[in-house]
C-alpha positions as a printed Julia matrix, in Angstrom:
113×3 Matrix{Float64}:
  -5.47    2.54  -18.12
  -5.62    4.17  -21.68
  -7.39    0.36  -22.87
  -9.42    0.54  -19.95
  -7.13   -2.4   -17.76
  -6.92   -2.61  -14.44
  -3.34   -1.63  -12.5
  -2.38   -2.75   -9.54
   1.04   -0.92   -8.52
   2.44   -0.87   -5.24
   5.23    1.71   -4.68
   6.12    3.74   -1.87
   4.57    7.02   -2.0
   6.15    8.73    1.06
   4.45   12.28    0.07
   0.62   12.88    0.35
   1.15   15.59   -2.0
   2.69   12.85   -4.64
  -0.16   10.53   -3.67
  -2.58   13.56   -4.68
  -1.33   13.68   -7.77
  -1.47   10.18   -9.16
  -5.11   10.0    -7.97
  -6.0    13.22  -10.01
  -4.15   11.68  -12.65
  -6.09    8.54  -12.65
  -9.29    9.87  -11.93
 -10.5     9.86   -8.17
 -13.48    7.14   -9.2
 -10.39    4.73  -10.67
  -7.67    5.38   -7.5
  -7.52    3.57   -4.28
  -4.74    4.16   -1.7
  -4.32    0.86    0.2
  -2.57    2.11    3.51
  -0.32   -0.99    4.41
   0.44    0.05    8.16
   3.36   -1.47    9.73
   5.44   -0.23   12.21
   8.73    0.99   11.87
  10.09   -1.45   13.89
   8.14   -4.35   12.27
   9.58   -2.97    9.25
  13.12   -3.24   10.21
  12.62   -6.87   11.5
  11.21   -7.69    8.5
  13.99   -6.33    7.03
  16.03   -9.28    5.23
  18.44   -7.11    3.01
  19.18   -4.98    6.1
  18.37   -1.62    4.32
  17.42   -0.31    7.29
  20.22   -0.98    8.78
  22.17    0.66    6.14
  20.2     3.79    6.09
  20.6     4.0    10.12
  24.75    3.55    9.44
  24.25    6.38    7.13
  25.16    4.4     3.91
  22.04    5.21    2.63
  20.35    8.38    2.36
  16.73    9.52    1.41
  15.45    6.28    2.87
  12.09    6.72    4.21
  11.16    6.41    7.08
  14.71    6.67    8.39
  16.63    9.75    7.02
  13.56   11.01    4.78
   9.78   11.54    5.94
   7.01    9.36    5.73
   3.76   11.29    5.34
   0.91    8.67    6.39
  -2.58    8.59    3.92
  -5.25   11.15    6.01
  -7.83    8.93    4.47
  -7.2     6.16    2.8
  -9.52    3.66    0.88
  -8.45    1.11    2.68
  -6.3     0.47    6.04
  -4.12   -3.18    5.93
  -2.98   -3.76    9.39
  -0.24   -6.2     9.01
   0.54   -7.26   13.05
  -3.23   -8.34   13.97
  -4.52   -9.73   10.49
  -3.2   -12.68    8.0
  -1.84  -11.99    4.31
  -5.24  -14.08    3.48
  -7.47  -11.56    5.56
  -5.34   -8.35    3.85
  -5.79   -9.74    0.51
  -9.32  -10.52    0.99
  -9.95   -7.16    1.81
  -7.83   -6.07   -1.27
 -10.59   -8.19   -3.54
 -13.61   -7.19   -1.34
 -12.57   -3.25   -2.34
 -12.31   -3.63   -5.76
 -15.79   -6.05   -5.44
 -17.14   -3.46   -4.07
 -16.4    -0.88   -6.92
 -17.16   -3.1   -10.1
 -13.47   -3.8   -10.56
 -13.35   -7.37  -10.31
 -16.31   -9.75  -10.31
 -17.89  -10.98   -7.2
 -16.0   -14.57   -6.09
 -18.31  -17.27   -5.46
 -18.51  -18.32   -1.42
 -15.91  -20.81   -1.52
 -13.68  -19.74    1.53
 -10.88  -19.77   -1.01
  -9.24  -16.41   -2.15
């Protein structure tokens, strides 16, 4: 950010209050919280290292979702629904957000991501 790049992170931010933070810390105009919504149970059989699994067992603890709170975005720049739309469609969304704002240029219309 200090050189004026772009950052793309994904983490899991399970707090809204930590989510709050980061924006203020980038700048409201320069943060956009991309709500990836999945079920919990989507998420668990998705789940190929069986973490879930694990955290359920109790071998793992603070594991969100499970054992440790998940607080979802109130409002969100963007919603991904993951069940009813493709990876393509999500990520086009992605690229038509930061279109929208000036942070990528606009793609030509060649169906193509």
């Amino acid at each position: 950010m200090r050189h004026h790049g772009a950052v793309i992170c994904a983490a899991v931010s399970p707090y809204r209050a930590t989510r709050g933070e980061v924006r203020s810390l980038v700048g409201t105009d320069r943060f956009f919280e991309v709500f990836v919504d999945t079920p919990m149970a989507v998420c668990e059989a998705r789940d190929t290292k069986g973490l879930y699994a694990r955290a359920r067992r109790g071998e793992l603890t603070g594991f969100t979702g499970v054992n440790d709170p998940y607080e979802p975005p109130a409002t969100p720049e963007l919603r991904l629904d993951t069940i009813t739309r493709s990876v393509e469609d999500n990520a086009r969304a992605i690229l038509t957000l930061l279109e929208s704002r000036g942070f990528v240029a606009r793609r030509r219309s060649s169906g193509n991501l």
